[in-house]
N, C-alpha and C positions, 0 to 999 in steps of 0.2 A: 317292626320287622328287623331281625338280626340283618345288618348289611352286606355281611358274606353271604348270606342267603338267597340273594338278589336274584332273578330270574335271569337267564342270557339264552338270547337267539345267533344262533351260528348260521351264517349260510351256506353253502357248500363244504359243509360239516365233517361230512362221510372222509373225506381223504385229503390230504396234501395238508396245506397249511390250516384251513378250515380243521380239519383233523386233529392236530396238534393245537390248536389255539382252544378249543373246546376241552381237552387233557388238561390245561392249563387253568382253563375256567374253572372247571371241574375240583381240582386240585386244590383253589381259592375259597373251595367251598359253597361253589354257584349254582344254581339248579340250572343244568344245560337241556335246552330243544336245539337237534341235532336237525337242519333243511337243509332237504338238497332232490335234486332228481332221481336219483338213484334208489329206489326204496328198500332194495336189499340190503345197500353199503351203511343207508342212515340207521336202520331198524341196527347192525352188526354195531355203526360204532356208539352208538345211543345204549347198545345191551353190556358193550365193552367198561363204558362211564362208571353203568353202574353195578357189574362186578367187582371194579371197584372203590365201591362204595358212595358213589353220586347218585345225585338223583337225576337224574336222564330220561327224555322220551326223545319221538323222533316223529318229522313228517314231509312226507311226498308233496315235492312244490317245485314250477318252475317260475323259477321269480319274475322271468317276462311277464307272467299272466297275472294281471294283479286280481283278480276275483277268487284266482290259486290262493295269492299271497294271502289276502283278506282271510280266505277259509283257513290256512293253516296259522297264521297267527290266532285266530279263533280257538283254536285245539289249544296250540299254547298254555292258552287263558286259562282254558276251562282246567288244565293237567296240572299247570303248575303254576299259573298265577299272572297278574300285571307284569308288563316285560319293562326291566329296565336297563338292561344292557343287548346292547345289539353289536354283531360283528359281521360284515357283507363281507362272506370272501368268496360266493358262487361269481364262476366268470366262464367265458370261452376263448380259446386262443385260436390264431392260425398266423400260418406265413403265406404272402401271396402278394408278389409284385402290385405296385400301386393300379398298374394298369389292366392287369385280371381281378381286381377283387371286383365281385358281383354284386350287383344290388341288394339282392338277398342274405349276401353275407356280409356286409356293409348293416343292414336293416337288424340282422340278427344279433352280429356280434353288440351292438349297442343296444339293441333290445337287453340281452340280459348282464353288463355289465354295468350299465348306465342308466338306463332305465329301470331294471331289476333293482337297482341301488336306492331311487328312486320311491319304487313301490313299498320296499322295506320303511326305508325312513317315516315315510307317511303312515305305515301303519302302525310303526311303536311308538314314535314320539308325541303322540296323544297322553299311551301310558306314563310315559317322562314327564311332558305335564304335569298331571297328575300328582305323582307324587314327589315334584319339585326335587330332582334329582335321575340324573341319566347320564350312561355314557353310550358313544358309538363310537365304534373304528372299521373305519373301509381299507379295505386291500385294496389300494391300486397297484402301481408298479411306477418303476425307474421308465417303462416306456411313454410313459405319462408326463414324464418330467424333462426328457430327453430327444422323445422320437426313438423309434424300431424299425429300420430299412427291414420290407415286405411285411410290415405289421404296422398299415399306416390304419387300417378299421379299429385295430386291437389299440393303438397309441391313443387316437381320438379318445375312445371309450374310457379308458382308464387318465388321460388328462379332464373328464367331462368328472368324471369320480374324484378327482383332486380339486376340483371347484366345487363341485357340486358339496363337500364335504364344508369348507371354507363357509360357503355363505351360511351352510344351516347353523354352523358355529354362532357366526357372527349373531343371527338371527335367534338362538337359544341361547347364549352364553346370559343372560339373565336370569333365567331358571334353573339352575344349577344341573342343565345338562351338556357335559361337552362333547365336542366332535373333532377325532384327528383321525387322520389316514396314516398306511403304512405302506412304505410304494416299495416292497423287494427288490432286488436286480435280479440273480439267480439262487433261487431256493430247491435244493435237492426236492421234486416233487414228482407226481406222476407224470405233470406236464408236462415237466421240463426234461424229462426222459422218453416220451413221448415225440419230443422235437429232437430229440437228440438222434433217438433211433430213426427218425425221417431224412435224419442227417440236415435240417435245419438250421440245428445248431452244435458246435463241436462238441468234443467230451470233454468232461470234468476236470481234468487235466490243466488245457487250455484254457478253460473256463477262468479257472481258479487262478491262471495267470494276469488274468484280465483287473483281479479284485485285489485292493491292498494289501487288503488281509491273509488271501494266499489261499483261500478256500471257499467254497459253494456254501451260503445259507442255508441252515436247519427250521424246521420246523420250529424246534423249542426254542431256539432265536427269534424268530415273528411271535413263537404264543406268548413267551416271556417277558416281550414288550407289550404285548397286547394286554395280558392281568393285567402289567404295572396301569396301561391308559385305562382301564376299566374298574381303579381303584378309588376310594377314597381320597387315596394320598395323590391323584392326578388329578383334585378338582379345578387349579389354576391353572392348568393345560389345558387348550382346548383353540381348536384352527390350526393347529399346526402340520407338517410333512415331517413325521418322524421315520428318515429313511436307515432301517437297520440292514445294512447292504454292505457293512467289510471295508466301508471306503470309496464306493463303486463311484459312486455318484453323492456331491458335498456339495 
């Protein structure tokens, strides 16, 4: 198999960084499956790929449910082949003082960030096996690495994702598949304007005072890193926290 060829699963594909990281894949010349919840938004940017000129499908999955997961990496299979690159960036945010967050939303948010993350790994890295050759990279976050006053479910989950990524490393790095996370700080996303407009978190402005660099994270900043750790040329990388965040956090 040509190596640019390589099959890659996105998860929360459809929009924000997932979005752009799959553009990116795409771009490398990777056969992208676009997953996310959303079956409008995946089927749009799954048709988007391959207008230009990708080979793109897409599928309805919510990665807490691993019987979902199983079933949609199955389509995968059957459309476009053994998956050997995988990319976890379906997630759930919120803000919510330590002491209102509810059990349910405690249960949730780490159902499908962490555990979601979880489900994935187990069901590609079979095919990495396989064919002695794989990458992953998980989107955590800088609140994973830091802590997030009123995002202590959301910090948890996405610190569980920065381990969670570490050990499978350690545990794969013999089989030539490796595993690094990408933890953002603030990336211009739906979410993150989402929080903005709840007033949340402040505006862009502010924001960008916050970061060395003087400005908000792009998408093509997380995909651009993400081709590179999904290449070839990253085979001897692998366990690491590659934080493309402007400086935010070193």
């Amino acid at each position: 198999m040509d190596g640019l060829s390589r099959v890659a699963v996105v998860t929360g594909g459809a929009s924000g960084l997932g979005l752009a990281i799959g553009r990116h894949l795409a771009a490398d010349g990777r056969r992208v499956a676009v997953l996310d919840c959303d079956a409008g938004a995946a089927d749009g940017a799954a048709a988007a790929l391959r207008a230009d000129g990708a080979r793109a499908v897409s599928a309805v999955v919510d990665v807490a449910d691993r019987n979902a997961v199983d079933v949609a990496f199955d389509q995968v299979r059957a459309e476009l082949g053994p998956i050997e690159i995988l990319v976890t960036s379906a997630a759930v945010s919120g803000f919510v003082p330590f002491e209102e967050i509810t059990l349910d939303e405690w249960s949730r948010t780490l159902a499908v960030n962490l555990t979601g993350t979880f489900n994935c790994l187990q069901a590609a890295l079979p095919d990495m096996v396989a064919a002695g050759w794989g990458r992953v990279v998980t989107i955590s976050s800088a609140a994973g690495q830091t802590g997030s006053a009123r995002q202590g479910h959301y910090s948890a989950s996405k610190g569980g994702v920065i381990a969670l990524t570490k050990a499978v490393a350690l545990e794969y790095a013999a089989t030539g598949i490796t595993a690094n996370t990408i933890p953002p700080f603030t990336a211009d996303t739906p979410m993150l304007r989402a929080a903005q407009e709840s007033k949340f978190l402040p505006p862009a402005d502010v924001l960008a005072r916050m970061i060395p660099a003087r400005r908000l994270g792009t998408g093509d900043d997380i995909g651009a890193v993400c081709a590179f750790l999904c290449s070839d040329a990253a085979s001897y990388l692998t366990g690491q926290v590659v934080a493309v965040n402007g400086g935010a956090v070193t």
